[in-house]
C-alpha positions as CSV (number, residue, x, y, z in Angstrom):
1,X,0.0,0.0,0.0
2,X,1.6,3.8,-0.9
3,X,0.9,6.4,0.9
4,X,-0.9,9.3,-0.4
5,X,-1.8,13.1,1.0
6,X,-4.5,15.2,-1.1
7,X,-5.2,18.7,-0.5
8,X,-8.4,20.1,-1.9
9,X,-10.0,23.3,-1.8
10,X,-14.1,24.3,-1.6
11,X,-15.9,26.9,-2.4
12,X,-16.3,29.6,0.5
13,X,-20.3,30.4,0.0
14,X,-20.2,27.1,1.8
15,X,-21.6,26.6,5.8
16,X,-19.4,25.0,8.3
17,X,-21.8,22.1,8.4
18,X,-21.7,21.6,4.7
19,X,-18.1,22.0,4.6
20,X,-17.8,19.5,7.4
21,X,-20.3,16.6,5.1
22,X,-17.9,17.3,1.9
23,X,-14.7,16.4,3.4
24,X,-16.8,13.4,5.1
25,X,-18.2,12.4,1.9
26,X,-14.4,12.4,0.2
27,X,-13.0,10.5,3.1
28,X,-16.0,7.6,2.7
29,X,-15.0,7.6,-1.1
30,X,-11.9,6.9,0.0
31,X,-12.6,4.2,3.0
32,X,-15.0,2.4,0.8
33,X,-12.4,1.9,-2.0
34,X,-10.1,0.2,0.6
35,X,-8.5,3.2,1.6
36,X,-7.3,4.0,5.7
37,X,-7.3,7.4,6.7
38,X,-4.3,8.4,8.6
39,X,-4.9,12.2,9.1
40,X,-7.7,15.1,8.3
41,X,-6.6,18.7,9.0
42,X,-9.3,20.9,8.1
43,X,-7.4,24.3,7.5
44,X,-9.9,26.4,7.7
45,X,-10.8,29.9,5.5
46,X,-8.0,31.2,3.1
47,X,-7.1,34.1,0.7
48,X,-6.4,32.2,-2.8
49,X,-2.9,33.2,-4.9
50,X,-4.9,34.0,-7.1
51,X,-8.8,34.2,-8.1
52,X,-10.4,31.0,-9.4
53,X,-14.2,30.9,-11.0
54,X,-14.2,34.5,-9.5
55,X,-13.3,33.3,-5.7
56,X,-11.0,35.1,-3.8
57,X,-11.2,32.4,-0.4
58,X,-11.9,29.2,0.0
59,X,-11.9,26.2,2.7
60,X,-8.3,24.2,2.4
61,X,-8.2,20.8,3.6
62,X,-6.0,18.1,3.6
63,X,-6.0,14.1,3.9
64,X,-3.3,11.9,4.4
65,X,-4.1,8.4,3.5
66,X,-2.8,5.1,2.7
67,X,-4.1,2.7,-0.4
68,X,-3.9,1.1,-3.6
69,X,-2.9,3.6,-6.7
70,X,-6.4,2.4,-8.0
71,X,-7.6,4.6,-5.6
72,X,-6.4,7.8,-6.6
73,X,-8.3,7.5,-10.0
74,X,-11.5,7.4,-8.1
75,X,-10.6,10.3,-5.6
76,X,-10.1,12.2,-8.4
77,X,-13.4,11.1,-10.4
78,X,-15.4,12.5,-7.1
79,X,-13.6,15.6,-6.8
80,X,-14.0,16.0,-10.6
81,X,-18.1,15.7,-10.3
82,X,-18.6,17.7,-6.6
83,X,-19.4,21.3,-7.8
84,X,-17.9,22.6,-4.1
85,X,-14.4,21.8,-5.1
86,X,-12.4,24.5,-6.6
87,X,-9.3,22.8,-6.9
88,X,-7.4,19.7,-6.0
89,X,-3.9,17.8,-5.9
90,X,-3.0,14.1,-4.8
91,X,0.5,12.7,-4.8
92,X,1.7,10.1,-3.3
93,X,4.2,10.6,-0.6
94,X,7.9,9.0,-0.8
95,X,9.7,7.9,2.9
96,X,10.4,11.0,3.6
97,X,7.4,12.8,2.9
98,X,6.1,10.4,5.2
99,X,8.4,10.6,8.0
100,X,7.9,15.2,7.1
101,X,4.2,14.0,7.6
102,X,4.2,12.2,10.9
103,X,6.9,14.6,12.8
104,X,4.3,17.8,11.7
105,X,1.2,15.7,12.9
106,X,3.1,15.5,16.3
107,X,4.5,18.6,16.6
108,X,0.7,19.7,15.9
109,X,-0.6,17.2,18.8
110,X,1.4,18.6,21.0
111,X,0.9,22.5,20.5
112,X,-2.7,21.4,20.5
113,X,-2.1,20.1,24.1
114,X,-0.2,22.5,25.5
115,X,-2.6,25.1,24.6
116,X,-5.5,24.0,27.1
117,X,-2.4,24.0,30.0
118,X,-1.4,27.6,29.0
119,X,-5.2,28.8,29.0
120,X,-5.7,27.4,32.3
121,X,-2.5,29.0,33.9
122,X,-3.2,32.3,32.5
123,X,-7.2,32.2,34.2
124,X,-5.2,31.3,37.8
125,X,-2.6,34.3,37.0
126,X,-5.5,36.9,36.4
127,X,-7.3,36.0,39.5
């Protein structure tokens, strides 16, 4: 099995609810073609380089994942016929990639941890 990341961006008219369903709906396309989902950062909001179908923003998200190269095909066949995708890129990640992959996703797990420690510190130092 290779390991593959996809980033792919939707349109920003969308709700945070629908939003939320289209990066579910890509990630089933993905688990019921025998793909395993190893990571989903939804990045939130962003200023495009450049305007696309006369957008200026629009909701990043990536997915790391690991499958057969059959898979990629059909990834792209779904992002091809969702209207709410602006634009989208899948390669497929060499060892180091992977090992770049899995030292950010850590590095992220932790800032994510210390933030509810620093939060709590700074309430006791204001009272």
């Amino acid at each position: 099995m290779n390991r593959y990341e996809t980033v792919f961006i939707l349109t920003p008219v969308l709700s945070d609810e629908q939003m939320k369903e289209a990066v579910g709906k890509f990630t089933g396309v993905l688990e019921a073609n025998g793909g395993k989902i190893v990571n989903v950062e939804e990045w939130g909001l962003k200023k495009l380089a450049y305007p696309i179908q006369k957008k200026s923003t629009g909701f990043y998200c990536l997915v790391e994942f690991e499958g057969e190269s059959t898979i990629v095909k059909k990834l792209d066949t779904a992002f091809r016929r969702d209207e709410r995708v602006i634009r989208f890129l899948t390669f497929r990640l060499d060892k180091y990639a992977a090992e770049y992959a899995e030292k950010r996703r850590n590095l992220r797990a932790s800032k994510a941890s210390e933030k509810p420690a620093e939060a709590a510190a700074e309430a006791t130092a204001q009272n």
